[in-house]
N, C-alpha and C positions, 0 to 999 in steps of 0.2 A: 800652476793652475790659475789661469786670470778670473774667471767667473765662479763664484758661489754659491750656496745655495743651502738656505738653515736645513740641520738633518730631520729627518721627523723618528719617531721614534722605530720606526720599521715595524713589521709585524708578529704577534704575540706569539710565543714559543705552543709548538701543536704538541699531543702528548709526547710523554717519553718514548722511545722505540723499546721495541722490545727486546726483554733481556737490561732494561735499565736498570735507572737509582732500585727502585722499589724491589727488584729481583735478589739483586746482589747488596745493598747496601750493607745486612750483616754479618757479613762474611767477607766482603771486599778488600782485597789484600791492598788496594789505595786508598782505601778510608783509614784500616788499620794506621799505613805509613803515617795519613794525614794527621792525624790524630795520638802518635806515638810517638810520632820523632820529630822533629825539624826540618823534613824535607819536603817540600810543597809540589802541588799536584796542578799544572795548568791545562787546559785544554789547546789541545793542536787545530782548534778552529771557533769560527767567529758562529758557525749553523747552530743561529737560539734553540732547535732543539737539543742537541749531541751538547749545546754547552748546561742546557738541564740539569740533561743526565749525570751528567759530571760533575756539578754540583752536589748532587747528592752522592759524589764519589768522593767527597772530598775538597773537588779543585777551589782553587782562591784565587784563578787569574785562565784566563786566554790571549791566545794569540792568532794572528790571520795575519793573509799574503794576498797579494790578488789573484793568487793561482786558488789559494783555499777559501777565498768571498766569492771567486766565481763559482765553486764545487757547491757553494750552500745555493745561493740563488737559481741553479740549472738544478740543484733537489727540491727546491719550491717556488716553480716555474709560476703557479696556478696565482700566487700571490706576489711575485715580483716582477712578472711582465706586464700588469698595470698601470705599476709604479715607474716602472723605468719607459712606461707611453706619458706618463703624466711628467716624468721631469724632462721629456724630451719636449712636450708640449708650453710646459712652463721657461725653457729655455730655446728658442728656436732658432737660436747663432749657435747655441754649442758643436763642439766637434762630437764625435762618438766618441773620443780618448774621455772629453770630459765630463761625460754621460755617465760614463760608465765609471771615473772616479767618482761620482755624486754620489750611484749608487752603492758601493764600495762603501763610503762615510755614513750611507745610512745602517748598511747593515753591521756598522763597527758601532756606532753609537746604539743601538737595539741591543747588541751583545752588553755593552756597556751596562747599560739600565740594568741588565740582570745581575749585572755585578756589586752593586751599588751599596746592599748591606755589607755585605763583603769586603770594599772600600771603608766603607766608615768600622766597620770590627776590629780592623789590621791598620787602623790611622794611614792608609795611602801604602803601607805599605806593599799588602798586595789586592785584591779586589780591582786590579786593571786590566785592560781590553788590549793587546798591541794591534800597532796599525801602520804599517810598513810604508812609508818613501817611496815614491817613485824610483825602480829599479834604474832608471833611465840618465838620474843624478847621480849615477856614485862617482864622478870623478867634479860633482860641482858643488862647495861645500857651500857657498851661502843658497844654490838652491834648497839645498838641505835642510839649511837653516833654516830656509822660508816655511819649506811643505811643514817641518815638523814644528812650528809654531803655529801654522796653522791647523794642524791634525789636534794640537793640545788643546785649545780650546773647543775641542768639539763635544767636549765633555771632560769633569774633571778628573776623572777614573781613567784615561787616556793615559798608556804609553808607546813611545813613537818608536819604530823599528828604522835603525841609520846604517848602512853595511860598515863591514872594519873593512875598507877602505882607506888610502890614506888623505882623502878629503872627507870621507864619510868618519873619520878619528877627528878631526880637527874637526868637525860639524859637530860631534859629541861634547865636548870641551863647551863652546858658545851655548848650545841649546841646553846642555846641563845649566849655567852659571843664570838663563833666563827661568831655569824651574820648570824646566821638560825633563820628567823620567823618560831615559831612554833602554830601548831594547837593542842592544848590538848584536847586529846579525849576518850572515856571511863570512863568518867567523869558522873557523878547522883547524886552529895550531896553538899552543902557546904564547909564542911571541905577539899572533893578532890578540888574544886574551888579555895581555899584558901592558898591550899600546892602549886599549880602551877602555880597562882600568886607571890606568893613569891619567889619560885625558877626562876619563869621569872624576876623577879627585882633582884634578886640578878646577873644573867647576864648582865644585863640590865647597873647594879652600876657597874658593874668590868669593861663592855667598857666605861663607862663614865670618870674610874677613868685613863683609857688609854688614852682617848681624842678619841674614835674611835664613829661611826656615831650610831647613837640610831633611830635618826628621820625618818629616810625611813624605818624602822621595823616592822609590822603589826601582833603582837603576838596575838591569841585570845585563850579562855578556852571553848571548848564546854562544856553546861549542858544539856546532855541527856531526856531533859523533861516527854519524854511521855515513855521513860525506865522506869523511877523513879515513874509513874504512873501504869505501867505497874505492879511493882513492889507492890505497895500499895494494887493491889488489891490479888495477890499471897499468900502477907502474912497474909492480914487479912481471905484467904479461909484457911492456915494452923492456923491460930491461933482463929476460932471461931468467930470474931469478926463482928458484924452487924452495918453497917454504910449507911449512906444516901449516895445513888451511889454517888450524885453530887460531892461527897468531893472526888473521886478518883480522880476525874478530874483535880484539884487543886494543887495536890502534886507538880509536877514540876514547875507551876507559883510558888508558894510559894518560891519552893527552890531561883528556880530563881531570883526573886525581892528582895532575901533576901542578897544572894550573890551579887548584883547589888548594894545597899545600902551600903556594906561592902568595896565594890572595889573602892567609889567613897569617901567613908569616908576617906579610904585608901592611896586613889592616886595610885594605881595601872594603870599602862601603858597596861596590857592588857584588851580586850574586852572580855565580855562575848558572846557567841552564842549559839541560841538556835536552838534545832535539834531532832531529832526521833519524827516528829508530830504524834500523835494522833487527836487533836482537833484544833478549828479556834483560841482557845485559844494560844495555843504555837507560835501564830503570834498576835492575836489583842491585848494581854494584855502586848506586850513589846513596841508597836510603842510608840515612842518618847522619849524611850533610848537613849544614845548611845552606841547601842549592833547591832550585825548582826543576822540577821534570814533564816536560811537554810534550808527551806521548800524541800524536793523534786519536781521534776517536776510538776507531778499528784496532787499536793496538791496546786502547782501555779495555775494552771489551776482552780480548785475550789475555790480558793479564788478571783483571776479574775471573774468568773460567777454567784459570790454570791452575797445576797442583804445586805451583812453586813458593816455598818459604818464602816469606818474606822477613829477611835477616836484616841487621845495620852494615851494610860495606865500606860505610865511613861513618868514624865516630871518631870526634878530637875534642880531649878534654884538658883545658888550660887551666887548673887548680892548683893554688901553693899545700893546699890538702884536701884529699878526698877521704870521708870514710865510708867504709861499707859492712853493716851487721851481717852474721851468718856468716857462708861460704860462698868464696868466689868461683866457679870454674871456670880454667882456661884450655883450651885443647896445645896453645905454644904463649908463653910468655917473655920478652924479653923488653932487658931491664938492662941499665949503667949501673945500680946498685940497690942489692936489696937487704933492708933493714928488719928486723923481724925478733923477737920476743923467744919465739919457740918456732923450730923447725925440726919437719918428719922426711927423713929420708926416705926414698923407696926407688923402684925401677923407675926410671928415664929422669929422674932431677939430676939436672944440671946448673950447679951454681959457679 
C-alpha cells in the first residue's frame, strides 16, 4: 500500500438486530461459556452492529477479512457509499485496490473503538480487532512485514491476520519481536499450528531477551476447522474412499484437541482459535479450553437458540494437588493410580 490515509472512526453501531444481546443475554449459552470457563468468545466479523451484539454475548475480540469487511459495508450501503466518494475524492491518484483498502482500515479501526474497554480489562490480552494482510502477499514475507506494521498502528487494540504460509511463518517471527500481536490464519493441520507457534516464541524470546513487554500481547493460531472437514470429504470423493459420514465431521476437532495438547505440553504463549464453522461442534467440543472461538455472527445466533448443553470438552488441570469437598461424579474415570482412605465396591469399579 504506497498511499495512506488517517482512519476516521467509521460510523456508529445502529441498534442491535433482532433476536440480540438484550433477547438472549440471560440465558445465552455463550455468555454462560464467557463467563464460566476459560474459553473466549470472538466475533467472526468487523459489522459494528453484529459486533454489539456479541458483546453483550460475551465476545472480547473480533475478527474480519476483506471478504467479511465487504459483507458489513454492502449491509450499510446508505452510510458507507459516502465515505468511500469522499476517500475517492480525497485521494484522486488512488487505484480502486487502494480505495477499497482505506475503507477496509476504517471499518477495522470503528470495530476497534468498540473494543477498547475490553482491551484495557484483559491488559491487551484480548479486546482486539483482527485485520488480515493482503491475500496477495503470502509468498512475500517482508511485504508482510510492511502491511502488518502498518495495520498495528492503526490502533492499539490491532491484531494483524499473516497466513501460515512459509513466508507468511517467517513474517510472524519479525512482526512478533516488533510488538505486532499476530492472528495466524490459513491455518488446517497441526504441523501449520506448530510452525507458528514456534516462530511466535521465537519473537516472543528475542523481546524477552531485550527486556521489552511480552505481557500485553495477544498472539493466537487460527485452525480452520470446518476447512479441514471440508477437506476430508473432497478427498475421500477423489480417492474412492467410503466412510461413516460421521467421521467427516471430526477432522477439525481432532486436529484441534491435538494441537491444543501440544501447545500446552509446550508452553506455547499463543492461543489456538477455532473458526470456519461447519457444525455446533467447532464450539461445544472446545468450551473449557483456554482457546478462543470465532463463530460468525449467523452461527451466534444458532447457538444462542439452541437446546444444546453446554458442557466443558476440554478441561486440563496442571495441579501437584487438588481438593475437592462433597462428591465427585464421574460417568468413566481413569487413573495411573489411585490412593484413597476408604473405598466401596459396587457394580462396574474397576480398579
Amino acid at each position: 500500500m504506497t498511499e495512506t490515509v488517517s482512519p476516521q472512526r467509521g460510523p456508529r453501531p445502529a441498534p442491535v438486530p433482532s433476536g440480540g444481546a438484550d433477547a438472549t443475554a440471560s440465558v445465552s449459552p455463550l455468555l454462560r461459556m464467557a463467563r464460566e470457563t476459560p474459553t473466549c468468545l470472538w466475533n467472526d466479523s468487523a459489522d459494528p452492529r453484529e459486533l454489539a451484539a456479541a458483546l453483550g454475548w460475551g465476545a472480547v475480540g473480533a475478527t474480519c477479512n476483506p471478504v467479511i469487511a465487504l459483507a458489513a459495508i454492502k449491509s450499510d450501503l446508505a452510510t458507507w457509499r459516502p465515505r468511500i466518494e469522499a476517500i475517492a475524492a480525497e485521494r484522486p491518484t488512488a487505484s480502486e485496490d487502494e480505495i477499497g483498502w482505506g475503507v477496509v482500515e476504517e471499518l477495522s479501526v470503528a470495530a476497534a473503538h468498540l473494543l477498547e474497554p475490553v482491551f484495557a480489562e484483559h491488559a491487551g490480552r484480548n479486546g482486539r480487532l483482527s485485520i488480515q494482510t493482503d491475500p496477495r502477499l503470502h509468498r512475500d514475507t517482508d511485504g508482510l512485514v510492511e502491511q502488518a506494521v502498518h495495520f498495528d498502528a492503526l490502533a492499539p487494540n490491532i491484531i494483524v491476520k499473516i497466513p501460515a504460509t512459509s513466508a507468511g511463518v517467517a513474517a510472524m517471527e519479525e512482526v512478533t519481536y516488533r510488538g505486532v500481536s499476530i492472528n495466524a490464519t490459513v491455518s488446517f493441520t497441526v504441523p501449520q499450528a506448530l510452525a507458528v507457534a514456534e516462530a511466535i516464541e521465537a519473537g516472543l524470546r528475542r523481546r524477552d531477551a531485550e527486556g521489552l513487554d511480552t505481557t500485553s500481547m495477544g498472539p493466537v493460531c487460527t485452525i480452520m476447522v470446518g476447512r479441514l472437514d471440508d477437506w476430508m470429504k473432497v478427498s475421500a470423493d477423489k480417492t474412492g474412499v467410503v466412510l461413516d459420514p460421521g467421521y467427516y465431521e471430526w477432522a477439525g476437532v481432532a486436529a484441534f484437541k491435538r494441537a491444543y495438547g501440544i501447545y500446552r505440553e509446550r508452553g506455547y504463549r499463543t492461543r489456538l482459535l477455532s473458526a470456519a464453522f461447519r457444525n455446533h461442534m467447532h464450539w461445544s467440543q472446545f468450551i473449557g479450553g483456554n482457546v478462543v472461538i470465532s463463530p460468525p455472527f449467523g452461527w451466534q445466533r444458532r447457538i444462542n437458540a439452541s437446546q444444546i448443553e453446554m458442557s466443558a470438552g476440554m478441561v486440563t488441570v496442571n495441579a501437584g494437588l487438588s481438593k475437592f469437598s462433597g462428591v465427585v461424579q464421574a460417568d468413566t474415570v481413569i487413573s495411573n493410580t489411585v490412593i484413597s482412605s476408604t473405598y466401596t465396591p459396587g457394580a462396574g469399579n474397576i480398579w
